[in-house]
Backbone as CSV, one residue per row, in Angstrom:
resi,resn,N_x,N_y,N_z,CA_x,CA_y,CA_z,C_x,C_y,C_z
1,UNK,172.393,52.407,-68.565,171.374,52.914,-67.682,170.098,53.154,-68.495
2,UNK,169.033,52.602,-68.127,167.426,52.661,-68.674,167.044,54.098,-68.393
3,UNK,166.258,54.466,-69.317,165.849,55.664,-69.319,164.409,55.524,-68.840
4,UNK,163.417,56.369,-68.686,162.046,56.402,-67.950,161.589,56.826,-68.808
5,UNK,160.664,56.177,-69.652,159.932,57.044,-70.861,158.411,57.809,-70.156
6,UNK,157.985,59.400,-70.536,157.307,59.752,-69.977,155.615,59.139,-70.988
7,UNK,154.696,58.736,-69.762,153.461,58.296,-70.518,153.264,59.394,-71.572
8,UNK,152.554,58.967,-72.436,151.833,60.044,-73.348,150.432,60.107,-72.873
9,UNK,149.888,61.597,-72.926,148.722,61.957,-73.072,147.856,61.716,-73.540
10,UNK,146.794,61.153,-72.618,145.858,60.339,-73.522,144.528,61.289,-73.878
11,UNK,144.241,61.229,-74.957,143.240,62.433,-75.355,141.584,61.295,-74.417
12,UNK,141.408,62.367,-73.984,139.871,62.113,-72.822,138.627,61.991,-73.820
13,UNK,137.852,62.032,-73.225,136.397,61.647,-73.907,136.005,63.503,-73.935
14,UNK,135.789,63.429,-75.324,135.518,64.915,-75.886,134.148,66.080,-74.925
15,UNK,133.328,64.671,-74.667,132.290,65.623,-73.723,132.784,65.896,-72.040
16,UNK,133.456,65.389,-71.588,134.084,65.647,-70.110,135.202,66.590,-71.062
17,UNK,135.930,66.698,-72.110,136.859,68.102,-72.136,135.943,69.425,-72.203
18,UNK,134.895,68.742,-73.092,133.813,70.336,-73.158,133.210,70.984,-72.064
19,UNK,132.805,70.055,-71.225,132.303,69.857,-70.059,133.372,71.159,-68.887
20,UNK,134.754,70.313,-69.190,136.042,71.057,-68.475,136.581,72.674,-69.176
21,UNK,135.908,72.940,-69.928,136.020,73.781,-70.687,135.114,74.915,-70.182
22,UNK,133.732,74.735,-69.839,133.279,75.168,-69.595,132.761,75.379,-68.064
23,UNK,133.373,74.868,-67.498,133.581,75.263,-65.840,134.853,76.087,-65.721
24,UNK,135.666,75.802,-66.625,136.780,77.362,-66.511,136.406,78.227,-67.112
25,UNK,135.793,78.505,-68.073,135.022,79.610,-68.296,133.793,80.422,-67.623
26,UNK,133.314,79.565,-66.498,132.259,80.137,-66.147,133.021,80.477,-64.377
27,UNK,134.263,79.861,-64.115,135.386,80.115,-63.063,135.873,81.687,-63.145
28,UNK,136.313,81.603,-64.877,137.169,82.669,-64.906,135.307,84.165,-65.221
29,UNK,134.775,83.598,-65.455,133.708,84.847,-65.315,133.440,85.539,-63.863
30,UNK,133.175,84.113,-62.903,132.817,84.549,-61.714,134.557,85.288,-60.955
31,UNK,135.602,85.456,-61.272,136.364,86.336,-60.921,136.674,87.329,-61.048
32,UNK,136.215,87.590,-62.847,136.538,88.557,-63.493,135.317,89.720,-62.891
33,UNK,134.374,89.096,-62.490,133.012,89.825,-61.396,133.619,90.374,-60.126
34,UNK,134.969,89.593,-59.722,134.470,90.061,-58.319,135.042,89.213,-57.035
35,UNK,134.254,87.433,-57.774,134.121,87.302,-56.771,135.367,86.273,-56.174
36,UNK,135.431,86.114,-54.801,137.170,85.694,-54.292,137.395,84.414,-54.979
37,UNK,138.547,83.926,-54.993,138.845,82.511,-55.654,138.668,81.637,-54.554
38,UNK,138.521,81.876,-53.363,138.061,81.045,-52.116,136.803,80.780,-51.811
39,UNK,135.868,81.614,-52.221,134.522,81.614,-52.341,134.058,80.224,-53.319
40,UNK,134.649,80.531,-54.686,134.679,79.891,-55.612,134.847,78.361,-55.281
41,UNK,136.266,78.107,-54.216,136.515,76.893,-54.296,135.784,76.251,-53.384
42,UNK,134.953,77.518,-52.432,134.430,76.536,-51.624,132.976,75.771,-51.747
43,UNK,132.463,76.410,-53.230,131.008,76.436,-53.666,131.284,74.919,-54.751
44,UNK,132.669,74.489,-55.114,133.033,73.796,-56.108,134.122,72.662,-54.963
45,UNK,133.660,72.661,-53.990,134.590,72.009,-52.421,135.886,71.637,-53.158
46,UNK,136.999,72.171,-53.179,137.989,71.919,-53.570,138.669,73.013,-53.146
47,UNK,140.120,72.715,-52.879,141.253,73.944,-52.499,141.134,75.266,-53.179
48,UNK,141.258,76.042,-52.409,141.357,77.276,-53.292,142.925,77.319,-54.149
49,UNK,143.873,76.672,-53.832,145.324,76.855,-54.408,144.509,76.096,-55.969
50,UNK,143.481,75.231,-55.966,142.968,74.314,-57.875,143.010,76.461,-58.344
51,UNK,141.980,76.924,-57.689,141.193,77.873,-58.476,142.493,78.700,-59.021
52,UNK,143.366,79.155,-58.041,144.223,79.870,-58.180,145.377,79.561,-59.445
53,UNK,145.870,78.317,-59.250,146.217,77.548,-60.566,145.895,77.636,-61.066
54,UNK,144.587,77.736,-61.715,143.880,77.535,-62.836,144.011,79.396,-63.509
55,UNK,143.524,80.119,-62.503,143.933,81.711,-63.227,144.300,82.376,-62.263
56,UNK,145.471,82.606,-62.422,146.621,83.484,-61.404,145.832,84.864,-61.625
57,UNK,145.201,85.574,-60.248,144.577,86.961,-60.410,145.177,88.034,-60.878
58,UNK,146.419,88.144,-60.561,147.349,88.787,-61.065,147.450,89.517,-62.270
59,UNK,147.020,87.666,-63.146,146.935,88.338,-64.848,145.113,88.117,-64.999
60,UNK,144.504,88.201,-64.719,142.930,88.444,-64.799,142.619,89.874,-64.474
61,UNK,141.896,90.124,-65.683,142.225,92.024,-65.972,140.229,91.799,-65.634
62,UNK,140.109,92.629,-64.439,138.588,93.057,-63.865,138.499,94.021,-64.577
63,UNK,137.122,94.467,-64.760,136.383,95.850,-65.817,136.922,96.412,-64.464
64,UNK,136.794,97.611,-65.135,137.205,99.457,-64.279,135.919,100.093,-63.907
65,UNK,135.665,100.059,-62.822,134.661,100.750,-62.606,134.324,102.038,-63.105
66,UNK,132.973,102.176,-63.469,132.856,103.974,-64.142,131.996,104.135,-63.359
C-alpha cells in the first residue's frame, strides 16, 4: 500500500511574509483596543471565524481600565 507523502512548505516571497506579519500585528492591536473581531473582518471583507483563528480572544489579555 502507497503512502501519501505530505507537500512540503514552500517558503513564500519574504515581502508578502512581512507584509503578513504586519497585518496581524496591526489585527491583534486593533483588538487588544477594543475593537470586535467582526468589525475587523468586515473592514478586511473576510469571515470573522479568519480573525478569530488568527487570535482566539480568550487568550488576548486587554489593558485594565484605571
Amino acid at each position: 500500500m502507497a503512502t501519501k507523502k505530505k507537500p512540503k512548505k514552500q517558503k513564500g516571497d519574504p515581502v508578502v511574509n512581512e507584509l503578513d506579519s504586519i497585518k496581524r500585528l496591526l489585527i491583534l492591536q486593533l483588538i487588544t483596543s477594543g475593537v470586535q473581531a467582526i468589525d475587523i473582518a468586515s473592514a478586511l471583507r473576510v469571515h470573522q471565524s479568519q480573525i478569530s483563528r488568527l487570535f482566539p480572544t480568550r487568550r488576548v489579555r486587554r489593558p485594565s481600565a484605571r
